[in-house]
C-alpha positions as CSV (number, residue, x, y, z in Angstrom):
1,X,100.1,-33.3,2.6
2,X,96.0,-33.4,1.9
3,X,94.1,-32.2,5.1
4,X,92.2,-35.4,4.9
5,X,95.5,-37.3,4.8
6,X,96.1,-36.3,8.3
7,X,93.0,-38.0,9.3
8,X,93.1,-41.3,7.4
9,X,93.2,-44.5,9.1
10,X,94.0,-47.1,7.4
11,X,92.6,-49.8,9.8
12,X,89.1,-48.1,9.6
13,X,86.0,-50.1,8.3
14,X,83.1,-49.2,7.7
15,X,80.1,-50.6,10.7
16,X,78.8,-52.9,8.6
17,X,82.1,-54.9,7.8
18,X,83.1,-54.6,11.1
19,X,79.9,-56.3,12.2
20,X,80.2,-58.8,9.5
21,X,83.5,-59.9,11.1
22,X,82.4,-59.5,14.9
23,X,79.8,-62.0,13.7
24,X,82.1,-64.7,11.4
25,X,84.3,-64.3,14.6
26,X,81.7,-65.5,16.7
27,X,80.7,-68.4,14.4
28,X,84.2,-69.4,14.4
29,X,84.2,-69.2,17.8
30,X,81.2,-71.4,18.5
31,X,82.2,-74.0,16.0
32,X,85.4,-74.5,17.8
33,X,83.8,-74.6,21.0
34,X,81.6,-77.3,19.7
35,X,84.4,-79.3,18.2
36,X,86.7,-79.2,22.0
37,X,82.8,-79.6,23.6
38,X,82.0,-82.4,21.8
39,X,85.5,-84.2,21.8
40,X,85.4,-83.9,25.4
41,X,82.4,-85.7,26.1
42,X,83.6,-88.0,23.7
43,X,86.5,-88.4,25.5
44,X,84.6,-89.8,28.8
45,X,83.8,-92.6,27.0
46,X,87.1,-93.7,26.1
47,X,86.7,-97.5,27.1
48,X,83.6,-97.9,25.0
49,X,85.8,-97.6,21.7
50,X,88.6,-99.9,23.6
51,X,85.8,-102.8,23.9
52,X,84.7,-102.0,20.2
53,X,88.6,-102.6,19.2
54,X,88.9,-105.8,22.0
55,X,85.7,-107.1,20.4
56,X,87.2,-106.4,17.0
57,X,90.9,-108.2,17.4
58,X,88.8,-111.2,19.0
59,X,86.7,-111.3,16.2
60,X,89.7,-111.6,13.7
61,X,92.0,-114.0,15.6
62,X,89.4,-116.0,16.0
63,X,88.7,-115.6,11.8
64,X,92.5,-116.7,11.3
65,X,93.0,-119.0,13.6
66,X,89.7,-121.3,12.6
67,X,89.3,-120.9,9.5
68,X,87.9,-123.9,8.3
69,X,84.3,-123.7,9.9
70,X,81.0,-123.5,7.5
71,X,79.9,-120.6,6.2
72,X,77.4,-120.8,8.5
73,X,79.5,-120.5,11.5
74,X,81.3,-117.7,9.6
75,X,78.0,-115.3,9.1
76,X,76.6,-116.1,12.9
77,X,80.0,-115.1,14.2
78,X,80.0,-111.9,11.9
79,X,76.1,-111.3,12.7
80,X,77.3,-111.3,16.5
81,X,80.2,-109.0,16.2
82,X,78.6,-106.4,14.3
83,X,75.4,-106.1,16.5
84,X,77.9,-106.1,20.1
85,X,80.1,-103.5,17.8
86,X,77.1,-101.7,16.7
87,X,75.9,-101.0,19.9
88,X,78.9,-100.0,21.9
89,X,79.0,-97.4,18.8
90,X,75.5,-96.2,19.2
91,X,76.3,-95.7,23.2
92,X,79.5,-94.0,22.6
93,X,77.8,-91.5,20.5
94,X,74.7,-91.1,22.1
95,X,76.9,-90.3,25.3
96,X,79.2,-87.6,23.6
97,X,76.3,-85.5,21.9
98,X,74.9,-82.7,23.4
99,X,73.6,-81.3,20.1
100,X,71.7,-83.7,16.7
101,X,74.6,-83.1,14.5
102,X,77.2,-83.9,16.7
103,X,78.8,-87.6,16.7
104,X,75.5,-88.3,14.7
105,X,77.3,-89.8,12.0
106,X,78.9,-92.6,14.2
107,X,75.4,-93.2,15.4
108,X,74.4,-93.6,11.8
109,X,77.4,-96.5,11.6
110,X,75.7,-98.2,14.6
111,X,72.8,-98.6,13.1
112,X,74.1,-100.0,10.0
113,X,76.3,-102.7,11.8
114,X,73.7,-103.5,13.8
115,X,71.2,-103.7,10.4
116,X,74.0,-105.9,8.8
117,X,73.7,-108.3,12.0
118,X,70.4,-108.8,12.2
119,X,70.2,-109.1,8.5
120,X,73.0,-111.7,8.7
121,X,71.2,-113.4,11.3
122,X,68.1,-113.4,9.7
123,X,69.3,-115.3,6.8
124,X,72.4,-117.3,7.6
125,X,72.1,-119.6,4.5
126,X,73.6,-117.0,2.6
127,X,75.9,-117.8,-0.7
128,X,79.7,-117.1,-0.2
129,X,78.9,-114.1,-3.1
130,X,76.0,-112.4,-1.8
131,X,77.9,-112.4,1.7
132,X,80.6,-111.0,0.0
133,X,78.6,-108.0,-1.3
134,X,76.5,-107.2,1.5
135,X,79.9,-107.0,3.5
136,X,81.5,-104.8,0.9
137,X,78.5,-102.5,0.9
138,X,78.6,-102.5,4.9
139,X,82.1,-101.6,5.0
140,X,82.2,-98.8,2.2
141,X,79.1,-96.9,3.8
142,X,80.4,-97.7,7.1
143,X,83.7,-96.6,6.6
144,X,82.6,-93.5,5.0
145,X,80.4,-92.5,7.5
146,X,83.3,-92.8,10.5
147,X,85.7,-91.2,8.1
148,X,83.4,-87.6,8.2
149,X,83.3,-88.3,11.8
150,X,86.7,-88.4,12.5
151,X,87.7,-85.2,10.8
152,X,85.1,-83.8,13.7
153,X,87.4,-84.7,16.4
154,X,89.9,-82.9,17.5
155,X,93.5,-83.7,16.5
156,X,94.9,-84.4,19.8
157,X,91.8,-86.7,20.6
158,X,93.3,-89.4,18.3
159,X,91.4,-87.7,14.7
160,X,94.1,-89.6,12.4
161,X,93.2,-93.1,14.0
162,X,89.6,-92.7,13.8
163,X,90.2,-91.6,10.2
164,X,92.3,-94.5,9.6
165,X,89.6,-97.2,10.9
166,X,87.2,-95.7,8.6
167,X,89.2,-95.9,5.6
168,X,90.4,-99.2,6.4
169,X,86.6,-100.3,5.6
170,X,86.5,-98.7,2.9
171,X,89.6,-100.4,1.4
172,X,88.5,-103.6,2.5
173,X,84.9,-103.3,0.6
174,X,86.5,-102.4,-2.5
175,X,88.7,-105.7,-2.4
176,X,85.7,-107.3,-1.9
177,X,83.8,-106.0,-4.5
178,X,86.7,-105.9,-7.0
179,X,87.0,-110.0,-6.2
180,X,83.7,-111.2,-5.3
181,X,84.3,-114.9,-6.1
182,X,86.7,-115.2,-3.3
183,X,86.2,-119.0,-1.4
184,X,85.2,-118.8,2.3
185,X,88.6,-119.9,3.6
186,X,90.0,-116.8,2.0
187,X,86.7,-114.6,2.9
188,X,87.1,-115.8,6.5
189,X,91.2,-114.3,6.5
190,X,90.2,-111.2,4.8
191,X,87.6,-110.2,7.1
192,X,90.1,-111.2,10.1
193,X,92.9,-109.8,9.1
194,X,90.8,-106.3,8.4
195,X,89.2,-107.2,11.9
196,X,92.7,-107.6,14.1
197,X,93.7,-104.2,11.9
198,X,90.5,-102.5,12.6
199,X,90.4,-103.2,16.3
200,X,94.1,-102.4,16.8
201,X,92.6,-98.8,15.6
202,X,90.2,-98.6,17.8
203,X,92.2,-99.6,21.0
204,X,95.0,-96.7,20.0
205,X,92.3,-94.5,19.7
206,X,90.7,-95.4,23.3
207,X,94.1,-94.4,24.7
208,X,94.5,-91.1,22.7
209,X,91.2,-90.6,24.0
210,X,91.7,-91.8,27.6
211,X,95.2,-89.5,27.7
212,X,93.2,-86.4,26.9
213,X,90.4,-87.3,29.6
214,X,93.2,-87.3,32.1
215,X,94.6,-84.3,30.9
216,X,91.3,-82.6,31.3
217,X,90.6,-84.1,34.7
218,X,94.2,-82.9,35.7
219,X,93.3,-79.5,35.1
220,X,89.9,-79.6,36.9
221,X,91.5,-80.6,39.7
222,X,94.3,-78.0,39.7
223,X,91.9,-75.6,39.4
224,X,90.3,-76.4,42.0
C-alpha cells in the first residue's frame, strides 16, 4: 500500500464544496421552514375557506334549483358571489403571509373574482356569449393561479384539495370556451353544478386545515 493511501479519506471535500453544501442545506432549510410557517398561519384561518366553500354550494343549489330566472338575475347573483368569494380570499391570504411571495397568488385570485363582480355588475345586460367568455377567462386564470398556490401548501394541510378546486376552474372554462353558444338554462346548471363541486372543495379543505390547527394547538399546549 501507497503512503498516501493510508491517509485518504474518502468522505473529504475540498472547503469550498463543503461550503457550497452548508449553504444549499441552509436554503433548503429556510424554504421548508417557510412552507410549515406559512401553512401554519394559513391554517388559523381555516373557517375563512369553509365560508368561501358554504358561500359556493349556496351559490350552485341555488343555480340548479331556479334555473329559469333572466339572465339578468343570473349575472347579479354571480356578480355577488364572486365579490363575497373574492374577499374572504383576499383576507385568508392577507392573514397567512408574513413574507410578499407567500399566499400572494391566492391574493391575486381575489382580486380577479372581485374584478369579475364588479365588472359583472357594472354591465349586467350582458349577451348569454360574452358572459360565457368572461367566465371562461375568470375560471382558467383563476384556477391557474390557486393551482400554483396549492402545490405551496403543505401536504397534510389539505394541498391535493386546494389543487383540485383550482383545476376544477380550469376544466370548467375550457367547457365554456369549447361550447360558447350554450342557452342560459344550461349556463345557469353548469356554473352550479361547478359551484356545489367547487365549494364542497373548499369545505374539505377548511377541515384538513382546521385538523392541523388543532394538532398544532395540541402540541403548544403540551409543551407547555
Amino acid at each position: 500500500m501507497l503512503a498516501a493511501d493510508r491517509y485518504y479519506d474518502p468522505t473529504w471535500k475540498p472547503a469550498v464544496i463543503l461550503e457550497l453544501d452548508m449553504a444549499t442545506t441552509t436554503f433548503n432549510s429556510n424554504a421548508d421552514f417557510n412552507i410549515d410557517s406559512a401553512s401554519a398561519m394559513l391554517a388559523k384561518n381555516w373557517w375563512l375557506f369553509l365560508l368561501r366553500g358554504i358561500f359556493g354550494i349556496v351559490f350552485g343549489l341555488l343555480a340548479l334549483l331556479f334555473p329559469g330566472p333572466t339572465m339578468l338575475s343570473l349575472v347579479l347573483l354571480f356578480s355577488a358571489y364572486m365579490l363575497v368569494d373574492g374577499i374572504a380570499g383576499i383576507i385568508s391570504a392577507v392573514r397567512a403571509m408574513r413574507r410578499k411571495d407567500q399566499w400572494g397568488l391566492l391574493i391575486l385570485e381575489g382580486l380577479l373574482n372581485i374584478a369579475l363582480g364588479v365588472a359583472a355588475f357594472i354591465w349586467p345586460g350582458l349577451t348569454v356569449f360574452a358572459f360565457v367568455f368572461m367566465v371562461a377567462a375568470w375560471a382558467i386564470v383563476s384556477g391557474a393561479l390557486m393551482m400554483s398556490a396549492g402545490f405551496r401548501l403543505k401536504l397534510d394541510h389539505g394541498r391535493w384539495w386546494m389543487v383540485f378546486g383550482g383545476l376544477l376552474s380550469v376544466v370548467y372554462g375550457a367547457l365554456l370556451v369549447a361550447m360558447p353558444l350554450i342557452g342560459a338554462v344550461v349556463l345557469t346548471w353548469w356554473m352550479g353544478a361547478y359551484a356545489m363541486a367547487f365549494g364542497i372543495a373548499l369545505v374539505v379543505l377548511s377541515f384538513k386545515l382546521r385538523a392541523r390547527q388543532e394538532e398544532q394547538t395540541g402540541s403548544l399546549a403540551e409543551a407547555a
